[in-house]
PDB file with one MODEL, atoms N, CA, C and O in Angstrom:
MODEL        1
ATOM      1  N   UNK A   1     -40.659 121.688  56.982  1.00  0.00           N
ATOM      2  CA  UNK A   1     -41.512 122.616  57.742  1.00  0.00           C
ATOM      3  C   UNK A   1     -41.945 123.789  56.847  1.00  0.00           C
ATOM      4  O   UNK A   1     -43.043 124.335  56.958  1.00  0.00           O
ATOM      5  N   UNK A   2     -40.913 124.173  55.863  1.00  0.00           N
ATOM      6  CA  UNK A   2     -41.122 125.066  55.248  1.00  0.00           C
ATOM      7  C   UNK A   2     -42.502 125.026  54.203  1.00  0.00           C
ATOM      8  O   UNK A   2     -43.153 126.033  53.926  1.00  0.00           O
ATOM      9  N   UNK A   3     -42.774 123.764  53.735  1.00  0.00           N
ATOM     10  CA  UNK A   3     -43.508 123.172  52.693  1.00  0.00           C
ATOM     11  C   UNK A   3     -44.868 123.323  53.469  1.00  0.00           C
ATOM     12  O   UNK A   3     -45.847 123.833  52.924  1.00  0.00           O
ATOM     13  N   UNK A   4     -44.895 122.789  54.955  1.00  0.00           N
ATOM     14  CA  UNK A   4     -45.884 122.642  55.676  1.00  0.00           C
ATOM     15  C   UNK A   4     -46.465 124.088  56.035  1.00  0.00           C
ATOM     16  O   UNK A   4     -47.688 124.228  56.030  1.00  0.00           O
ATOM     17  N   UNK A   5     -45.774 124.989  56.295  1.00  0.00           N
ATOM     18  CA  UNK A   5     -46.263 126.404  56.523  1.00  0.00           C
ATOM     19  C   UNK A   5     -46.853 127.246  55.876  1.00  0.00           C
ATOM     20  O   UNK A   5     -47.673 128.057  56.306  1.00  0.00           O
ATOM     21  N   UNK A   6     -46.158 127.001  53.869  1.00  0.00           N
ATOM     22  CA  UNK A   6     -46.726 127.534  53.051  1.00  0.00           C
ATOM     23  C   UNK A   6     -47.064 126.998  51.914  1.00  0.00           C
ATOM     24  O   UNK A   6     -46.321 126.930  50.935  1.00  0.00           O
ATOM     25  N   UNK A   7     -48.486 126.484  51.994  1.00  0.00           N
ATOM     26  CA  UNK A   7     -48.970 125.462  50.786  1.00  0.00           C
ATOM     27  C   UNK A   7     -48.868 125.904  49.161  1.00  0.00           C
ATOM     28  O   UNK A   7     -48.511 127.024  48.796  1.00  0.00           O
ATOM     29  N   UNK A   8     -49.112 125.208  48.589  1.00  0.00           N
ATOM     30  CA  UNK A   8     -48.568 126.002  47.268  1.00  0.00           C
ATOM     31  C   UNK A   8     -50.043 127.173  46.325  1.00  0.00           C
ATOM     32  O   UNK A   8     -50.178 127.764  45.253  1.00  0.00           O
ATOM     33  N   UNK A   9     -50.931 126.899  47.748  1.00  0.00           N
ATOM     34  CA  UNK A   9     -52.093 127.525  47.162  1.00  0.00           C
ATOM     35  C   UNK A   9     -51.859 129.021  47.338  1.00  0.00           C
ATOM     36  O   UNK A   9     -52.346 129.828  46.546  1.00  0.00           O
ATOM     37  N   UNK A  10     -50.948 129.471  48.606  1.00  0.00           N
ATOM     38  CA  UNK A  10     -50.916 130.369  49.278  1.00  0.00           C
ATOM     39  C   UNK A  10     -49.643 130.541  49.316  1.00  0.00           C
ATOM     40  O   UNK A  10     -49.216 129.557  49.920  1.00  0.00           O
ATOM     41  N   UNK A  11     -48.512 131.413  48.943  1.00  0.00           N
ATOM     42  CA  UNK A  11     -47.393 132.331  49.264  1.00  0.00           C
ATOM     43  C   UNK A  11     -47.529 133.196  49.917  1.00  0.00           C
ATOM     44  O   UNK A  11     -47.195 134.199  49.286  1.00  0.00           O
ATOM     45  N   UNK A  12     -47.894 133.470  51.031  1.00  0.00           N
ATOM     46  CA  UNK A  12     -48.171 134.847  52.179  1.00  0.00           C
ATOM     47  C   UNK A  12     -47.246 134.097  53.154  1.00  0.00           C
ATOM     48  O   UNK A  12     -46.774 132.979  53.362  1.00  0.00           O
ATOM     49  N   UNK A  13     -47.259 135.612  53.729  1.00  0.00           N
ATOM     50  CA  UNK A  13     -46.331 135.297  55.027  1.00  0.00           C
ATOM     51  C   UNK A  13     -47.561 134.589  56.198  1.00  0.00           C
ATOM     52  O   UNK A  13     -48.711 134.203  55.986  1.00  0.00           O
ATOM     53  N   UNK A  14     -46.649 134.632  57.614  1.00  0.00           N
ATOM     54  CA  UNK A  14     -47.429 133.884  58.765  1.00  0.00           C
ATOM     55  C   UNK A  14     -48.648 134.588  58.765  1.00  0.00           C
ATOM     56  O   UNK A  14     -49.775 134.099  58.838  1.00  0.00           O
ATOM     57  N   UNK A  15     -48.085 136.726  58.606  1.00  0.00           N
ATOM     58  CA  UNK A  15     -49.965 137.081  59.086  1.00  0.00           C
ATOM     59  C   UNK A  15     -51.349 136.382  58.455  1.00  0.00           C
ATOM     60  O   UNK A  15     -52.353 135.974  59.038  1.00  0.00           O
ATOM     61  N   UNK A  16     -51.122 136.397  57.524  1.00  0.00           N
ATOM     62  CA  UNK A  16     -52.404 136.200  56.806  1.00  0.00           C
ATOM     63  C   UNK A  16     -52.837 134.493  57.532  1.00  0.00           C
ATOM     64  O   UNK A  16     -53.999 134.136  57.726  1.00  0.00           O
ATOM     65  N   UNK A  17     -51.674 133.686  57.820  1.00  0.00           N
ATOM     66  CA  UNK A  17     -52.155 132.275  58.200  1.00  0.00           C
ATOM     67  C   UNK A  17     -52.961 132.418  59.293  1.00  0.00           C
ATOM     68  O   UNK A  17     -54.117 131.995  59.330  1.00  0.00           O
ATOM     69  N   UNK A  18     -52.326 133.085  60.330  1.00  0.00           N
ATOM     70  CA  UNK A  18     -52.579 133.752  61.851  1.00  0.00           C
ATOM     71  C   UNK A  18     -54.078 134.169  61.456  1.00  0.00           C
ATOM     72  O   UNK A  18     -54.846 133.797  62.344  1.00  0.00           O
ATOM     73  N   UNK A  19     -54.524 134.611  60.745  1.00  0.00           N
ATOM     74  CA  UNK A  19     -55.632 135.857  60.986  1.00  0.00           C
ATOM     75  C   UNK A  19     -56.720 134.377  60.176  1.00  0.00           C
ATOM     76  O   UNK A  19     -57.873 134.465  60.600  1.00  0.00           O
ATOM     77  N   UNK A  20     -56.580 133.447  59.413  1.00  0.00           N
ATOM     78  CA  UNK A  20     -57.493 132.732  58.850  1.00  0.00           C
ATOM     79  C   UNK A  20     -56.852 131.280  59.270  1.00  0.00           C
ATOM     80  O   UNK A  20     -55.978 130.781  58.561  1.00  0.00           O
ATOM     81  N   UNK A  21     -57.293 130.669  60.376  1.00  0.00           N
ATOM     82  CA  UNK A  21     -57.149 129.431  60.997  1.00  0.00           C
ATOM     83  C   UNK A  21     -58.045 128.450  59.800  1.00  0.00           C
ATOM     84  O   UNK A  21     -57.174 127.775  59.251  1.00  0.00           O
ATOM     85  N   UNK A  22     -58.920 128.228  59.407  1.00  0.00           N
ATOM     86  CA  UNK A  22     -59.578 127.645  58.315  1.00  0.00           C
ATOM     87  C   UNK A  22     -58.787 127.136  57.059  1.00  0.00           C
ATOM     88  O   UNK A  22     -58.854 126.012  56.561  1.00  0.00           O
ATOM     89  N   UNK A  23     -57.892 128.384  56.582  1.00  0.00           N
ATOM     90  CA  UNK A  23     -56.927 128.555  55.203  1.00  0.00           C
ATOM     91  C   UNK A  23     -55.652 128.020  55.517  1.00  0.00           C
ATOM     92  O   UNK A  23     -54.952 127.482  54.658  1.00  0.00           O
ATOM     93  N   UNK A  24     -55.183 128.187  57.169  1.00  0.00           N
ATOM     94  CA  UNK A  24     -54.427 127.012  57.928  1.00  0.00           C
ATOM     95  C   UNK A  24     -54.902 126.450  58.612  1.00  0.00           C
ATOM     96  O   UNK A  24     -55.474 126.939  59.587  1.00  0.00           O
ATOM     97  N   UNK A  25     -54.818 124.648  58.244  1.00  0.00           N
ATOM     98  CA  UNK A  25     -55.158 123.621  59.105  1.00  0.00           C
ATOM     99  C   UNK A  25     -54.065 122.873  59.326  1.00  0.00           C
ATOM    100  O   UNK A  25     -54.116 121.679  59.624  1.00  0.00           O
ATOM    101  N   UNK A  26     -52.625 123.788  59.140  1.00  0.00           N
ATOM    102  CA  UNK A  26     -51.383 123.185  59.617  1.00  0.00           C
ATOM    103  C   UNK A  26     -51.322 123.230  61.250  1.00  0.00           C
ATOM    104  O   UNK A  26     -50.752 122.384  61.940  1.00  0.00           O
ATOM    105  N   UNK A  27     -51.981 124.319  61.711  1.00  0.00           N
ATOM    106  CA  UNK A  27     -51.554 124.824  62.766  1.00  0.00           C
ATOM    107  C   UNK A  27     -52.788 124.329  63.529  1.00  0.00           C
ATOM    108  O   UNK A  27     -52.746 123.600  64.520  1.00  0.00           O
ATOM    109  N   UNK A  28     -53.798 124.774  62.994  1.00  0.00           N
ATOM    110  CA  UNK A  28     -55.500 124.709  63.656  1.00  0.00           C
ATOM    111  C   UNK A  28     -55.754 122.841  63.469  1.00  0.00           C
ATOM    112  O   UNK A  28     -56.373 122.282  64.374  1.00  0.00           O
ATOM    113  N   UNK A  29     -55.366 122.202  62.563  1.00  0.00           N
ATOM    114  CA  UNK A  29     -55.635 120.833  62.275  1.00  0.00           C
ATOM    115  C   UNK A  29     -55.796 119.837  63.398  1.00  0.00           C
ATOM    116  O   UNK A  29     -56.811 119.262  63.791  1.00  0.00           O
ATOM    117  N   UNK A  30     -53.943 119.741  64.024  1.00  0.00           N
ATOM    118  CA  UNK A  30     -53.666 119.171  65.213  1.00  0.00           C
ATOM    119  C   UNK A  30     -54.291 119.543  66.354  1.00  0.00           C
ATOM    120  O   UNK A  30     -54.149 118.878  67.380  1.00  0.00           O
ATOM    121  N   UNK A  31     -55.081 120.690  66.309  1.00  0.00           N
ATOM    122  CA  UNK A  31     -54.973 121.331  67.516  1.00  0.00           C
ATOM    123  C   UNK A  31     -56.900 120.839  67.429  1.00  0.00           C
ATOM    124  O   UNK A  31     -57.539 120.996  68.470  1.00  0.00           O
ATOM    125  N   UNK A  32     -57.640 120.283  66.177  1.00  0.00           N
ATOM    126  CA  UNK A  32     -58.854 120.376  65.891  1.00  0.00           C
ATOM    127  C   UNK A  32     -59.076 118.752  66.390  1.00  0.00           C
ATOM    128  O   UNK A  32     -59.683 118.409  67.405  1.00  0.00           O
ATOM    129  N   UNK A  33     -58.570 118.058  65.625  1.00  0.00           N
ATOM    130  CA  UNK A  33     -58.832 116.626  65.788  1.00  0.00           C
ATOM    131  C   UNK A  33     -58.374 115.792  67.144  1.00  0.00           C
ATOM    132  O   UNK A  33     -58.721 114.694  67.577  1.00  0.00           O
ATOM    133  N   UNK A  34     -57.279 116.966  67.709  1.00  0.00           N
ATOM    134  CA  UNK A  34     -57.052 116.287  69.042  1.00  0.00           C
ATOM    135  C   UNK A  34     -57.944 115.765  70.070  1.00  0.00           C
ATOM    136  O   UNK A  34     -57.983 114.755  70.773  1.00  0.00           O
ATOM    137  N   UNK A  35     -58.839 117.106  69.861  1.00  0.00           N
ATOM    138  CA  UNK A  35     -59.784 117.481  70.699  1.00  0.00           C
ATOM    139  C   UNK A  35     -61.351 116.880  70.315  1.00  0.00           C
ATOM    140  O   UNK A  35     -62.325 116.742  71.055  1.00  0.00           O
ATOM    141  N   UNK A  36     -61.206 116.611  68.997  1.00  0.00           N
ATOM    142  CA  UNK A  36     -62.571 115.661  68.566  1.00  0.00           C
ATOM    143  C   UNK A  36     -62.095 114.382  68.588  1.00  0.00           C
ATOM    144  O   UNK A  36     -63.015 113.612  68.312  1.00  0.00           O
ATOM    145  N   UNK A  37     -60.808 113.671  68.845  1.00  0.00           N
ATOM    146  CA  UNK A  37     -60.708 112.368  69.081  1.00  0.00           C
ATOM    147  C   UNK A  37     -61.301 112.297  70.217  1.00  0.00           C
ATOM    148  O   UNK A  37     -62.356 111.692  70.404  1.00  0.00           O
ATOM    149  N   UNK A  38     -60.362 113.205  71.464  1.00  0.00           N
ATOM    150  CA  UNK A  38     -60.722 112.711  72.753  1.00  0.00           C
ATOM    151  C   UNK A  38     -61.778 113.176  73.496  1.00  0.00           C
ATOM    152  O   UNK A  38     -61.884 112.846  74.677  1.00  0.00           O
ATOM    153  N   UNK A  39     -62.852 114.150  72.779  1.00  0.00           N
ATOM    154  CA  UNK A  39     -64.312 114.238  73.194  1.00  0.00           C
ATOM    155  C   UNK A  39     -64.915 112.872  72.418  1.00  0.00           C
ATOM    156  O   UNK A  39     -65.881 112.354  72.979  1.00  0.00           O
ATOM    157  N   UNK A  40     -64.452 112.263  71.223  1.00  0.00           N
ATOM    158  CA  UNK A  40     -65.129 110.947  70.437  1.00  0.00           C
ATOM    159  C   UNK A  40     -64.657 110.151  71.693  1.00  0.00           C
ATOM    160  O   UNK A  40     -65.570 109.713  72.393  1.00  0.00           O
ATOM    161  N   UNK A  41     -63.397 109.898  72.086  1.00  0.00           N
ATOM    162  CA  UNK A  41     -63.570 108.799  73.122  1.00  0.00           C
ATOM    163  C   UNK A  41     -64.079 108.305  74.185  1.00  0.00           C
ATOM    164  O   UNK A  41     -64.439 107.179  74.527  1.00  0.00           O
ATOM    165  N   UNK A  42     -64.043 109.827  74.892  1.00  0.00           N
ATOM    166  CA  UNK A  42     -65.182 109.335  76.203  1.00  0.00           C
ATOM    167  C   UNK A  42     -66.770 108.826  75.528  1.00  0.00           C
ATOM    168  O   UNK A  42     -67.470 107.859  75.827  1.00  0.00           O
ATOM    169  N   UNK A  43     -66.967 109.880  74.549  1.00  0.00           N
ATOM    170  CA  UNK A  43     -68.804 109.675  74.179  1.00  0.00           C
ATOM    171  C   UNK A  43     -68.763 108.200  73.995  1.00  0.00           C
ATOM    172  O   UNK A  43     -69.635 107.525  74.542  1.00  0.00           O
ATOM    173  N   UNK A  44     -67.690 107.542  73.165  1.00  0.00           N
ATOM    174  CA  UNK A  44     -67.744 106.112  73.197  1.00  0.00           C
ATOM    175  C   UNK A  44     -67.316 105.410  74.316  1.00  0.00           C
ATOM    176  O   UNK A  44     -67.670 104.251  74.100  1.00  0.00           O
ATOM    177  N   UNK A  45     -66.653 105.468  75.582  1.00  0.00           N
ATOM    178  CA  UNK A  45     -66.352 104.796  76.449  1.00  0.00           C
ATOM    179  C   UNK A  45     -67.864 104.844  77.514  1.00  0.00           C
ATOM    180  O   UNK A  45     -68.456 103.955  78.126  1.00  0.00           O
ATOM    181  N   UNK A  46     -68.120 106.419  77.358  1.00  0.00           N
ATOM    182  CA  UNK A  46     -69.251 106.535  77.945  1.00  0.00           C
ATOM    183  C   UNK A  46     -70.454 105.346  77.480  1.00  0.00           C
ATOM    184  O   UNK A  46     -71.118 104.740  78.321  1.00  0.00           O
ATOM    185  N   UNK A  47     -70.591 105.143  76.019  1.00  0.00           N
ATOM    186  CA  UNK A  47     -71.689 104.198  75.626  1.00  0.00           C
ATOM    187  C   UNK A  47     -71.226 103.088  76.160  1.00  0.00           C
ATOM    188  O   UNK A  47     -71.938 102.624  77.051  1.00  0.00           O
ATOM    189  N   UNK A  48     -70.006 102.357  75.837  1.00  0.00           N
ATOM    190  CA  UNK A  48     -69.719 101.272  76.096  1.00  0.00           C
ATOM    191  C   UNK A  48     -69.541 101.176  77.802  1.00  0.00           C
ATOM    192  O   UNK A  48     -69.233 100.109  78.332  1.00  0.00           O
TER     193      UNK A  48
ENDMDL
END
């Protein structure tokens, strides 16, 4: 978890992650693609 929180590009603490969701896509990632899978699925269930 530790590895996952602070990439080796970046040594800062949480604020700086907190304040730039972009520079973390540990946190923002899961929370990004969840939501473009399951808007992708209906648009495709919808076609089909």
């Amino acid at each position: 978890m530790r590895d996952v929180r602070v990439p080796p590009q970046r040594t800062e603490t949480d604020e700086p992650a907190r304040r730039r969701p972009e520079d973390v896509p540990t946190q923002e990632m899961p929370v990004i693609p969840a939501d473009a899978d399951e808007q992708e699925s209906v648009l495709v269930r919808g076609r089909e």
